[in-house]
C-alpha positions as a printed Julia matrix, in Angstrom:
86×3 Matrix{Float64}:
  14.0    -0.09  -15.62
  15.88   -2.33  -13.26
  14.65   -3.66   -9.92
  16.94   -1.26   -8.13
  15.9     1.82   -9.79
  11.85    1.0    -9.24
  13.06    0.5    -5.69
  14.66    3.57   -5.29
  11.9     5.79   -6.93
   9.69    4.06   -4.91
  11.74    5.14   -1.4
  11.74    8.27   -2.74
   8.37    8.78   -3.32
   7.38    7.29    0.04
   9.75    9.75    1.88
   8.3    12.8     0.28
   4.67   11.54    0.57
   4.67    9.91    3.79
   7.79   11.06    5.69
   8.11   14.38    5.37
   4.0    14.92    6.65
   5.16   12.16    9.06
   7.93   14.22   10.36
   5.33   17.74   10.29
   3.1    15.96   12.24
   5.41   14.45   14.88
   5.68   17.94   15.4
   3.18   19.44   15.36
   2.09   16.66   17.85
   4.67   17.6    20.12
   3.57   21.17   20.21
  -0.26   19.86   21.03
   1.01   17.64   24.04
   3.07   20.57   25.87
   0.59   22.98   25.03
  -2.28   21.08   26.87
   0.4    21.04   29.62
   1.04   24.47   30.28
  -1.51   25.92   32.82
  -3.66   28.69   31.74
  -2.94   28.66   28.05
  -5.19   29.59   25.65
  -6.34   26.36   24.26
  -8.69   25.61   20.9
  -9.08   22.57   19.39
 -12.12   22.22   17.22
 -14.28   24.64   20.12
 -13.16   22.48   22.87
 -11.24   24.35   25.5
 -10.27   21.25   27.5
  -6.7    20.52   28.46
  -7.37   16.72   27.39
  -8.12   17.34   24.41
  -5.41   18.69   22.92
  -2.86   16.04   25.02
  -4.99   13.5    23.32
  -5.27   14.83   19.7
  -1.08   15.62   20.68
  -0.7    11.7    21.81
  -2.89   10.53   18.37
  -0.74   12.56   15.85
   2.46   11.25   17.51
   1.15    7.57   17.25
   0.2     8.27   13.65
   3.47   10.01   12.82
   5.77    6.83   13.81
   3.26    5.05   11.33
   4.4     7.59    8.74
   7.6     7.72    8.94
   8.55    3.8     9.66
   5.96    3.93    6.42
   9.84    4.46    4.37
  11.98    2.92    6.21
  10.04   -0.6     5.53
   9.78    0.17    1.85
  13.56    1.44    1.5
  14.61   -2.17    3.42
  12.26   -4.12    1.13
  13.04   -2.46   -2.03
  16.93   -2.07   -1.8
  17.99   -5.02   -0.3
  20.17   -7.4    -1.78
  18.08  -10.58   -3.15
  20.28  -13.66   -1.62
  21.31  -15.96   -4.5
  20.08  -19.75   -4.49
């Protein structure tokens, strides 16, 4: 196999492994933020019924979902870019 098609099997497999859960979780954290927003909802995450808790598990999966997806987009621009000729 050529450089380019190890490069593209490798983007591929990073987008369905990392990307796709990355994009899930973004949200799903999404859903955890506003839903720790709205007062007097019925909120349960792991037996805590705390507001704050489920902004900041909301907040963490959003941090960790940028990871995910940029997770991709670094090894697509690595992988598929042009090597410059000397």
């Amino acid at each position: 196999m050529d450089d380019k098609t190890k490069g593209l099997i490798a983007t591929l497999a990073t987008t369905v492994l990392c990307g796709l859960p990355g994009l899930l979780m973004l949200c799903m954290g999404g859903i955890f933020a506003v839903a720790g927003m709205i007062p007097g909802a019925e909120i349960d995450v792991f037996g805590s019924s705390d507001p704050g808790s489920a902004i900041a598990m909301g907040l963490g999966m959003l941090c960790v979902s940028i990871i995910f997806i940029a997770i991709p987009v670094v090894v697509g621009l690595k992988t598929l870019r042009r090597k410059e000729e000397i």
